[in-house]
Predicted model as a PDB file, atoms N, CA, C, CB and O in Angstrom, pLDDT in the B-factor column:
MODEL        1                                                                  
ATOM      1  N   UNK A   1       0.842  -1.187   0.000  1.00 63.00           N  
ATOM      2  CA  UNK A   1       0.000   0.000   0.000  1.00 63.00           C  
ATOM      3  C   UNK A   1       0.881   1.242   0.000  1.00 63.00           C  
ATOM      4  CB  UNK A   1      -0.954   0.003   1.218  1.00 63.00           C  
ATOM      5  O   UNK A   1       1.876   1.305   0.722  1.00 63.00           O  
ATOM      6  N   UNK A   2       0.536   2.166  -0.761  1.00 71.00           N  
ATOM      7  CA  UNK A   2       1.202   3.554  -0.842  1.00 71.00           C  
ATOM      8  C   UNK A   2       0.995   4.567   0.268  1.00 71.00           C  
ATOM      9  CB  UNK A   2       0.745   4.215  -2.049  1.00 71.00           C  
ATOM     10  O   UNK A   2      -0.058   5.196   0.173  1.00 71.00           O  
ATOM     11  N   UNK A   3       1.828   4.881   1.372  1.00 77.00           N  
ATOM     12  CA  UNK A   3       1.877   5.699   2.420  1.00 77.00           C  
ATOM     13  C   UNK A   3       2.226   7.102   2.235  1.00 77.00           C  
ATOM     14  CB  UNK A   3       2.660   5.186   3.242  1.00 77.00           C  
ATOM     15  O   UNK A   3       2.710   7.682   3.207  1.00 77.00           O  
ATOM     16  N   UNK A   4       2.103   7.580   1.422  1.00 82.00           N  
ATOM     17  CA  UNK A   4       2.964   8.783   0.911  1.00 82.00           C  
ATOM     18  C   UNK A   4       1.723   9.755   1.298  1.00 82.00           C  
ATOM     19  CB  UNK A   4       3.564   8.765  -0.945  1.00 82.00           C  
ATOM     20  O   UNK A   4       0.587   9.810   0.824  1.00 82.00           O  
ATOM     21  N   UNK A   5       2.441  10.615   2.483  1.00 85.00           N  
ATOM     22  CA  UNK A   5       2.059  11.484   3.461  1.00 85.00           C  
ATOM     23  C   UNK A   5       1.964  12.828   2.757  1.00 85.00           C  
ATOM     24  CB  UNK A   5       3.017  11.462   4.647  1.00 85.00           C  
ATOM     25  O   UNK A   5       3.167  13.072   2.666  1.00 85.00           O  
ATOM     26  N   UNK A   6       1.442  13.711   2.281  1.00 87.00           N  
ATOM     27  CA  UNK A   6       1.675  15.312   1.955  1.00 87.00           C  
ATOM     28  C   UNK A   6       0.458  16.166   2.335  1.00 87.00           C  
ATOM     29  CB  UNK A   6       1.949  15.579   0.312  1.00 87.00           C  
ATOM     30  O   UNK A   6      -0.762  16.197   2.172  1.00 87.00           O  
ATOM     31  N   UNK A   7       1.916  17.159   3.206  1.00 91.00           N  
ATOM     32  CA  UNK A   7       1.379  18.109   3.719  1.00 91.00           C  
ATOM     33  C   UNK A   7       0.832  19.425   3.277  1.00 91.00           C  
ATOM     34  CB  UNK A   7       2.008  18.240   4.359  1.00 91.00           C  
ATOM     35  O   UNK A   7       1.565  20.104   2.559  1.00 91.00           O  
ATOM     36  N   UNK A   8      -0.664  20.013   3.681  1.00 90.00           N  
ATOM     37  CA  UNK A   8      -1.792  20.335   2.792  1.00 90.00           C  
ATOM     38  C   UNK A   8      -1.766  22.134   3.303  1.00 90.00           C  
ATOM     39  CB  UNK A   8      -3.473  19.222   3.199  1.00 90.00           C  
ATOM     40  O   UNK A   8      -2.146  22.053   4.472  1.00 90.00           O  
ATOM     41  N   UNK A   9      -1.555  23.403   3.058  1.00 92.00           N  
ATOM     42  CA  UNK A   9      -1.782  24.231   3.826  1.00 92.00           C  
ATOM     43  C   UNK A   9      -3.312  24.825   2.559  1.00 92.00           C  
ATOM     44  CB  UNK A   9      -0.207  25.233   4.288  1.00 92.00           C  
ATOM     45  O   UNK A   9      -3.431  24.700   1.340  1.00 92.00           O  
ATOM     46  N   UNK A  10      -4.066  25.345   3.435  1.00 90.00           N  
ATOM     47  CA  UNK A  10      -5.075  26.233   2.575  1.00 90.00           C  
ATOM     48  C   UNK A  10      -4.680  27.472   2.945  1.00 90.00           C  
ATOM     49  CB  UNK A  10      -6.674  26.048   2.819  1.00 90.00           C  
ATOM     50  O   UNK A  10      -4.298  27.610   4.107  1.00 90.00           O  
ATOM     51  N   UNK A  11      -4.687  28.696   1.991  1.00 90.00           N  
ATOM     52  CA  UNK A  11      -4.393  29.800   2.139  1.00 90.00           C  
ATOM     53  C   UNK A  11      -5.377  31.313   1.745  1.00 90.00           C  
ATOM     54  CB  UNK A  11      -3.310  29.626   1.542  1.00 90.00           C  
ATOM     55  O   UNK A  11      -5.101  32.504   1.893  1.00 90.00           O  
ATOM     56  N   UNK A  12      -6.621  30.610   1.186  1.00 89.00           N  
ATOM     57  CA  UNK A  12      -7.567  31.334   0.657  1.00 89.00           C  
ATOM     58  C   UNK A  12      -8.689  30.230  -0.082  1.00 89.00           C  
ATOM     59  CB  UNK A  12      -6.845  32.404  -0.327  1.00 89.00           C  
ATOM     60  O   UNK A  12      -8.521  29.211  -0.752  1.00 89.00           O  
ATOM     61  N   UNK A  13      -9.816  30.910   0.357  1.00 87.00           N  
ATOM     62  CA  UNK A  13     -10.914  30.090   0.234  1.00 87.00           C  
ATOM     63  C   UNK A  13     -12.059  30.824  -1.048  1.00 87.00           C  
ATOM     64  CB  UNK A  13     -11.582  29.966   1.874  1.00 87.00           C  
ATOM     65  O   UNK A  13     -13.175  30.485  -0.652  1.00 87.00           O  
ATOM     66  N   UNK A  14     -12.165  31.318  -1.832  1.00 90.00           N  
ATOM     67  CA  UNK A  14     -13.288  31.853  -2.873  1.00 90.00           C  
ATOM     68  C   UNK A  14     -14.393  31.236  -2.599  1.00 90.00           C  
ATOM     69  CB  UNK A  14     -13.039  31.641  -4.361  1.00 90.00           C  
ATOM     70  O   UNK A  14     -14.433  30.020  -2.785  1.00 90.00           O  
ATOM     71  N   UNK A  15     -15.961  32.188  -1.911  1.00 90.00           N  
ATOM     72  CA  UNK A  15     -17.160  31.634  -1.737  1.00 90.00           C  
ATOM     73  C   UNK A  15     -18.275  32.973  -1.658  1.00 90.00           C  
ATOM     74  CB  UNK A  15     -17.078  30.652  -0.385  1.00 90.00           C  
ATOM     75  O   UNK A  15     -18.627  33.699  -0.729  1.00 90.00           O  
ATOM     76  N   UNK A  16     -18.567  32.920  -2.844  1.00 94.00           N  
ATOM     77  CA  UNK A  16     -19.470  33.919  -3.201  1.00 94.00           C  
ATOM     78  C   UNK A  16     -20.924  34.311  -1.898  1.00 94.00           C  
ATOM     79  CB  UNK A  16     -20.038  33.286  -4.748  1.00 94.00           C  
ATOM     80  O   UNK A  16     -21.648  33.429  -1.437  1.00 94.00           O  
ATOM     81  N   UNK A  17     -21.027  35.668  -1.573  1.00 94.00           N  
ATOM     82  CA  UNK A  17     -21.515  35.714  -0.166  1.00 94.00           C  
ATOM     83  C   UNK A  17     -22.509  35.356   0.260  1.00 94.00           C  
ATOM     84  CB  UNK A  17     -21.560  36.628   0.274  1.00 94.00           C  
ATOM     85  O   UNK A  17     -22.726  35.320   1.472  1.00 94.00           O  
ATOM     86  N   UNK A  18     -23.484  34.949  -0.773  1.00 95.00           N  
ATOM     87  CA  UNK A  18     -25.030  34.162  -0.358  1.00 95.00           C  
ATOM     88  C   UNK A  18     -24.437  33.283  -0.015  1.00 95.00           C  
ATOM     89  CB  UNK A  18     -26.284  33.737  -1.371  1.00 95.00           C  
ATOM     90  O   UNK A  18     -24.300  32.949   1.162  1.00 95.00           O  
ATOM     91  N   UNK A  19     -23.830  32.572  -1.251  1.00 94.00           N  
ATOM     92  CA  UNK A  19     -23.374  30.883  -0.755  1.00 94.00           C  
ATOM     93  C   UNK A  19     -23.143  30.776   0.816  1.00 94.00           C  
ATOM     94  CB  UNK A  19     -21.723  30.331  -1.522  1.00 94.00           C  
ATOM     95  O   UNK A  19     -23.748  29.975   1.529  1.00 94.00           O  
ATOM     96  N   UNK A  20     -22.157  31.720   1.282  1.00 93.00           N  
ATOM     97  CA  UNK A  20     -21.821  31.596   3.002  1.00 93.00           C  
ATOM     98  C   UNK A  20     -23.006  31.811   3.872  1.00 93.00           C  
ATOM     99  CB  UNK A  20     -20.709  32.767   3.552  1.00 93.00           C  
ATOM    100  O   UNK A  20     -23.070  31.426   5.039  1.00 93.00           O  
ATOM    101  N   UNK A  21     -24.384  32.752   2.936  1.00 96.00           N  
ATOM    102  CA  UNK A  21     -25.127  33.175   4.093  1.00 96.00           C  
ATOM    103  C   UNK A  21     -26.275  31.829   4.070  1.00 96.00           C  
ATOM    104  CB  UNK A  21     -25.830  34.926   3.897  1.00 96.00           C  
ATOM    105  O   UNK A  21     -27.219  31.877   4.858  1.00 96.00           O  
ATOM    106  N   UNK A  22     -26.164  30.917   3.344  1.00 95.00           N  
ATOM    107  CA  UNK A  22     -27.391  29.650   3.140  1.00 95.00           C  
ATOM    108  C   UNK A  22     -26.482  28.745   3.954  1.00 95.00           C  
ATOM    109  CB  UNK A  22     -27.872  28.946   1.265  1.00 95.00           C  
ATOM    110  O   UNK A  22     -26.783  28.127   4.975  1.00 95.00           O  
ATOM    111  N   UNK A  23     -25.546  28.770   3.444  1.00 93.00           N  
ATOM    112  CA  UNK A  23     -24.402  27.717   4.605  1.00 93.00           C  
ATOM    113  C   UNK A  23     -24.555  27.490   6.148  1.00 93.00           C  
ATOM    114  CB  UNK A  23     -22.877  28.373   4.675  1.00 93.00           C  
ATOM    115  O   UNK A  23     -24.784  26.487   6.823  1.00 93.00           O  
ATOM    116  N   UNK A  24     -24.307  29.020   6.492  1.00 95.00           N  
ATOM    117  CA  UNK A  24     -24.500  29.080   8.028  1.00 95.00           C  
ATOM    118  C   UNK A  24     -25.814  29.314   8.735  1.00 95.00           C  
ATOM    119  CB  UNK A  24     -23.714  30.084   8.499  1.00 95.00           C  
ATOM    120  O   UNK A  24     -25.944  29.606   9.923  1.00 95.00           O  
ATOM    121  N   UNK A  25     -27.006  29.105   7.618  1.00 97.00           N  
ATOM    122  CA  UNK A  25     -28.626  29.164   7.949  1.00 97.00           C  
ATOM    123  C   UNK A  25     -28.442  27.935   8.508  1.00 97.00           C  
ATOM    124  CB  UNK A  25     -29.903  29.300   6.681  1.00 97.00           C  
ATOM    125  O   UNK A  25     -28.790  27.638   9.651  1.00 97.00           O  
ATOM    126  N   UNK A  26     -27.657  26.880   7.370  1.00 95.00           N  
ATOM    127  CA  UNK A  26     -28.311  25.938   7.008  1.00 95.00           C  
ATOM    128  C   UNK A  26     -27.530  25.181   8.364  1.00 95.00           C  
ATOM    129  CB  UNK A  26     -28.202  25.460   5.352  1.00 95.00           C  
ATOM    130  O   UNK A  26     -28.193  24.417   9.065  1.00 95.00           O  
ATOM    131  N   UNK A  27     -26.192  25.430   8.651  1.00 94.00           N  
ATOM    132  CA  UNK A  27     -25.742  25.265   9.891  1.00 94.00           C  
ATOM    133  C   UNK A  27     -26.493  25.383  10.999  1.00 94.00           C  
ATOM    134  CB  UNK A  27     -24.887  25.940  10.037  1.00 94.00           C  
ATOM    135  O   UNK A  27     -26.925  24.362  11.534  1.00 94.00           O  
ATOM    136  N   UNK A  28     -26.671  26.193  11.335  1.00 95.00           N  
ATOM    137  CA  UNK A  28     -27.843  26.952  12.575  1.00 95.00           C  
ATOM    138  C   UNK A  28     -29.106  26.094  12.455  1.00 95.00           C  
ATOM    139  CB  UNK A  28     -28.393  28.843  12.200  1.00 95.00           C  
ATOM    140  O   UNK A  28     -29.754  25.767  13.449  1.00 95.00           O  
ATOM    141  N   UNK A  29     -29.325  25.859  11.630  1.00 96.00           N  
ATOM    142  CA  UNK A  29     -30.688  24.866  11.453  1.00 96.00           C  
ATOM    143  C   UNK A  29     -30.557  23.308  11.727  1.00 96.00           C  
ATOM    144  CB  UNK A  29     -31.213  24.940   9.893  1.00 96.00           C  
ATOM    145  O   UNK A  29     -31.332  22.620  12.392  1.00 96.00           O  
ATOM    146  N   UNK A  30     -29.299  22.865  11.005  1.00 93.00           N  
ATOM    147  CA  UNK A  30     -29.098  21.429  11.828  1.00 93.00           C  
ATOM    148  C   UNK A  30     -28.620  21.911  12.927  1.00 93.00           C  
ATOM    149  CB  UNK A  30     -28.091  20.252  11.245  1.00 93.00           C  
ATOM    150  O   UNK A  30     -29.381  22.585  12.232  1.00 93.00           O  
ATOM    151  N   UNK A  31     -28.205  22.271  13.839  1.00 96.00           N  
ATOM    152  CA  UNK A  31     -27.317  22.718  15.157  1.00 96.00           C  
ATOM    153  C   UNK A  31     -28.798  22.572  16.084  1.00 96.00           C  
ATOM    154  CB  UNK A  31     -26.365  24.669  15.094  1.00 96.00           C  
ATOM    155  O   UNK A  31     -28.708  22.430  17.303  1.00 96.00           O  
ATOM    156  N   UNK A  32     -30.136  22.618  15.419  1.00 96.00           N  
ATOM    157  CA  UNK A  32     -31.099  22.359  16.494  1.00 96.00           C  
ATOM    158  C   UNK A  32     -31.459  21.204  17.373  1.00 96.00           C  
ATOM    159  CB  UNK A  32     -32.042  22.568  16.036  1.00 96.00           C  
ATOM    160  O   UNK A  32     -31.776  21.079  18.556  1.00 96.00           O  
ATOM    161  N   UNK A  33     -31.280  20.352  16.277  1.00 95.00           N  
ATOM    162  CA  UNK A  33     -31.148  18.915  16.664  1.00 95.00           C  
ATOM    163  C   UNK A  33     -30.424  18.472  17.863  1.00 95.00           C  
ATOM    164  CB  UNK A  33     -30.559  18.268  15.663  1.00 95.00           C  
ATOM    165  O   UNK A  33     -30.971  18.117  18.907  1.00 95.00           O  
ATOM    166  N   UNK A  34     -29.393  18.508  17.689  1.00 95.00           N  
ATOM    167  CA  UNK A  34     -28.042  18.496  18.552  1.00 95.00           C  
ATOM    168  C   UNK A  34     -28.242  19.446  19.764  1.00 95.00           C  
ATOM    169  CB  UNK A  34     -26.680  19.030  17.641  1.00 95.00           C  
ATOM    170  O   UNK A  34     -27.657  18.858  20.673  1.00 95.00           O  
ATOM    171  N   UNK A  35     -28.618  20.295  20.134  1.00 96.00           N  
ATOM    172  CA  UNK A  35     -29.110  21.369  21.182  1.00 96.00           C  
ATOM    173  C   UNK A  35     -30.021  20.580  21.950  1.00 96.00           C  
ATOM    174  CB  UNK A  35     -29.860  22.742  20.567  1.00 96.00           C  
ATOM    175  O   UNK A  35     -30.063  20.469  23.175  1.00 96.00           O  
ATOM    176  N   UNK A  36     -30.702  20.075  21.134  1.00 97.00           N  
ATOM    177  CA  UNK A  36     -32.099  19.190  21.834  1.00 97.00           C  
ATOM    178  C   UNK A  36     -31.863  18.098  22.644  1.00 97.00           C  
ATOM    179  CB  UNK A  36     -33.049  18.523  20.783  1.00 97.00           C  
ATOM    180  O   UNK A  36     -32.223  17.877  23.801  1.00 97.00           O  
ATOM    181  N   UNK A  37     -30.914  17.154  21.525  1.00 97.00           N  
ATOM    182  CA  UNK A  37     -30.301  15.987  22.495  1.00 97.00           C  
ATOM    183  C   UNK A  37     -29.298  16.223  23.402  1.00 97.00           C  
ATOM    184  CB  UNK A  37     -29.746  14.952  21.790  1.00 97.00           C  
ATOM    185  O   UNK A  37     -29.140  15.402  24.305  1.00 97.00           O  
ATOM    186  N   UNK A  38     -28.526  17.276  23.326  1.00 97.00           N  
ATOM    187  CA  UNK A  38     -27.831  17.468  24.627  1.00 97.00           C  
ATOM    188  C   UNK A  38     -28.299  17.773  25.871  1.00 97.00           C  
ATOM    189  CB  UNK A  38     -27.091  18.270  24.518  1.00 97.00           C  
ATOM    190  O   UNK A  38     -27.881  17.405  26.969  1.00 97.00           O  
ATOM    191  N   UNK A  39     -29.717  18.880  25.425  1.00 98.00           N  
ATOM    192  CA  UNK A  39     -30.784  18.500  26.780  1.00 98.00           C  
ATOM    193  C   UNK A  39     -31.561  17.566  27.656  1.00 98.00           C  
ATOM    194  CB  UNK A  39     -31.515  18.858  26.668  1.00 98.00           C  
ATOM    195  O   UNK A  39     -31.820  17.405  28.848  1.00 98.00           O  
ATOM    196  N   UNK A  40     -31.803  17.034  26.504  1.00 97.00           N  
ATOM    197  CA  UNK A  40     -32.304  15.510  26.943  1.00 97.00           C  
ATOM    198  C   UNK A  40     -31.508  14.858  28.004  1.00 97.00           C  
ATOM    199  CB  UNK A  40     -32.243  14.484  25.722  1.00 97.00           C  
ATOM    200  O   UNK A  40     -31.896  14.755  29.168  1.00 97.00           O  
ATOM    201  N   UNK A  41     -30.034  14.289  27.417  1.00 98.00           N  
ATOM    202  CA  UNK A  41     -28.484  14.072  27.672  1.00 98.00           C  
ATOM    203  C   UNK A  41     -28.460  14.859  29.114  1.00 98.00           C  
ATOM    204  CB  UNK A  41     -27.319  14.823  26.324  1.00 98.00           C  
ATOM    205  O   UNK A  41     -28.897  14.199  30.057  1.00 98.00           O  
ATOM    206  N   UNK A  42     -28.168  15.704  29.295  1.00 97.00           N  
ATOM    207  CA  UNK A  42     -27.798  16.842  30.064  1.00 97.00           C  
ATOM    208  C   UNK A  42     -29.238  16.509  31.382  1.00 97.00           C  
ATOM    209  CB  UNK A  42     -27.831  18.597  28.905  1.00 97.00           C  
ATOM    210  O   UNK A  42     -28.955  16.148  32.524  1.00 97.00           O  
ATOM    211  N   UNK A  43     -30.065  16.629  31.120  1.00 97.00           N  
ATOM    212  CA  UNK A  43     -31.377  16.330  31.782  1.00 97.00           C  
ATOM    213  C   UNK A  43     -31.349  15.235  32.647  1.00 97.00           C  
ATOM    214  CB  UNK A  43     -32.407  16.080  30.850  1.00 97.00           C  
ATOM    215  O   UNK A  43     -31.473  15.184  33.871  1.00 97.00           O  
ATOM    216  N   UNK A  44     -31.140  14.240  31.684  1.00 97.00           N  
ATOM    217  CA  UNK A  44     -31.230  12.685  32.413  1.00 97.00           C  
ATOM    218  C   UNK A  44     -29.954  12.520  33.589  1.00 97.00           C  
ATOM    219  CB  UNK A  44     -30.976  11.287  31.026  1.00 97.00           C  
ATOM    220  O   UNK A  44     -30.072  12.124  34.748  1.00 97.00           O  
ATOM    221  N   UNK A  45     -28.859  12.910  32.961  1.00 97.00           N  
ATOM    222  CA  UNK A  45     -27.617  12.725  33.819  1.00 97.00           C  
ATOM    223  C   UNK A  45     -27.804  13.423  35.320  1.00 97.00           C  
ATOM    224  CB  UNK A  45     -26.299  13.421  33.010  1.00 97.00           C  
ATOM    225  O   UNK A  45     -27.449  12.849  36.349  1.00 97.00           O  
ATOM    226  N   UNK A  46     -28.534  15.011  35.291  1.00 97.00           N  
ATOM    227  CA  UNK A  46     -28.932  15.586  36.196  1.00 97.00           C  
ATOM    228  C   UNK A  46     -29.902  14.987  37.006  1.00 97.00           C  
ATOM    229  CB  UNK A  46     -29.221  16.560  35.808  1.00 97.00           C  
ATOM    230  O   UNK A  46     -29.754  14.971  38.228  1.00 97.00           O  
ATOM    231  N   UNK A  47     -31.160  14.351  36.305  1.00 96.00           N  
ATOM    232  CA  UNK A  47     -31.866  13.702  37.317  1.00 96.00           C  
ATOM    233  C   UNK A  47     -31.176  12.401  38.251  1.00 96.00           C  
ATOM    234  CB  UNK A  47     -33.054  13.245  36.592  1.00 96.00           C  
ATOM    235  O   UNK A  47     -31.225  12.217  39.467  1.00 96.00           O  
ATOM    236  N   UNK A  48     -30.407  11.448  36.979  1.00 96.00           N  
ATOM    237  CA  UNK A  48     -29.755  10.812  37.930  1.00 96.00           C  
ATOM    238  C   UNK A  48     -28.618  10.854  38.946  1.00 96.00           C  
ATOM    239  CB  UNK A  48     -29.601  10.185  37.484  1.00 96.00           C  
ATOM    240  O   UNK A  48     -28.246   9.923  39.661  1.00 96.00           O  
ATOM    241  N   UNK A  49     -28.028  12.355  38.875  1.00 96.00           N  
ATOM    242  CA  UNK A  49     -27.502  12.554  39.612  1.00 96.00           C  
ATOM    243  C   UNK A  49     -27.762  12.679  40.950  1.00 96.00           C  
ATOM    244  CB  UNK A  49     -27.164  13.122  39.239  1.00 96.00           C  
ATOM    245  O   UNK A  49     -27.115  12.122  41.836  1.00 96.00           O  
ATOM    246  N   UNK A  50     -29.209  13.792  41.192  1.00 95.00           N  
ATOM    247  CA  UNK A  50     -29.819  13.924  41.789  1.00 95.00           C  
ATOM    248  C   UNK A  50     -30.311  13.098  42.619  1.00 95.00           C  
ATOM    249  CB  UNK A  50     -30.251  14.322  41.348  1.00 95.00           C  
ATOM    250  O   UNK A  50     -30.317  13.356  43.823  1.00 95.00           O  
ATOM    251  N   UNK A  51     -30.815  11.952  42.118  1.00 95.00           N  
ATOM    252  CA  UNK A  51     -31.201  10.819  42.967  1.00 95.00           C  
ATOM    253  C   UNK A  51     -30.228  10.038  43.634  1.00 95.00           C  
ATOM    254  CB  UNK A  51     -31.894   9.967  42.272  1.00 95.00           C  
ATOM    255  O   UNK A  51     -30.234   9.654  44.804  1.00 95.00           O  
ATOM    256  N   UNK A  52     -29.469   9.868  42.825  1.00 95.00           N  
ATOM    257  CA  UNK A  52     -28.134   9.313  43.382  1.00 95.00           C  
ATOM    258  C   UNK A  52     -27.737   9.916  44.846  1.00 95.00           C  
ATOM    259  CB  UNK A  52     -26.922   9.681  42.308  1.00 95.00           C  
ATOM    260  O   UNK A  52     -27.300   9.182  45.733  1.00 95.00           O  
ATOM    261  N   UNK A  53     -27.982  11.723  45.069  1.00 92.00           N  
ATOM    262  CA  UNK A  53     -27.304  11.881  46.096  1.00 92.00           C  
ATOM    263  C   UNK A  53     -28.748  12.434  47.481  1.00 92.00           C  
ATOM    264  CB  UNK A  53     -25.933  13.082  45.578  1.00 92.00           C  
ATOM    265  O   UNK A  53     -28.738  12.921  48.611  1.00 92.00           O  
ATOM    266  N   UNK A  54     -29.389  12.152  46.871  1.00 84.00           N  
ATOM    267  CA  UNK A  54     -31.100  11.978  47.714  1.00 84.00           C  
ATOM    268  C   UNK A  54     -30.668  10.902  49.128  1.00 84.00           C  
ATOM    269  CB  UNK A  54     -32.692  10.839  46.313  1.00 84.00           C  
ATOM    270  O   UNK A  54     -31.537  10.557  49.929  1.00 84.00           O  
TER     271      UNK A  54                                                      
ENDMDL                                                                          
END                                                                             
């Protein structure tokens, strides 16, 4: 198998400015999901914490 390692720098990115502004909607919009289950997450651990020290 070929291992041949090369190293990558980016130095400038071209992205026309809607494109960035649907991007980071569209970011912010899945990011809800994830907000939700960390509450959930975050919730449960707290209740069982809670009981734990009841």
């Amino acid at each position: 198998m070929n291992d041949d390692k090369r190293e990558v720098i980016v130095t400038d990115i071209q992205m026309p400015f809607m494109s960035m502004v649907f991007f980071m909607v569209k970011w912010a919009i899945a990011s809800i999901p994830a907000i939700i289950i960390l509450v959930f997450i975050g919730s449960f651990v707290s209740t069982f914490l809670a009981a734990l020290m009841r």
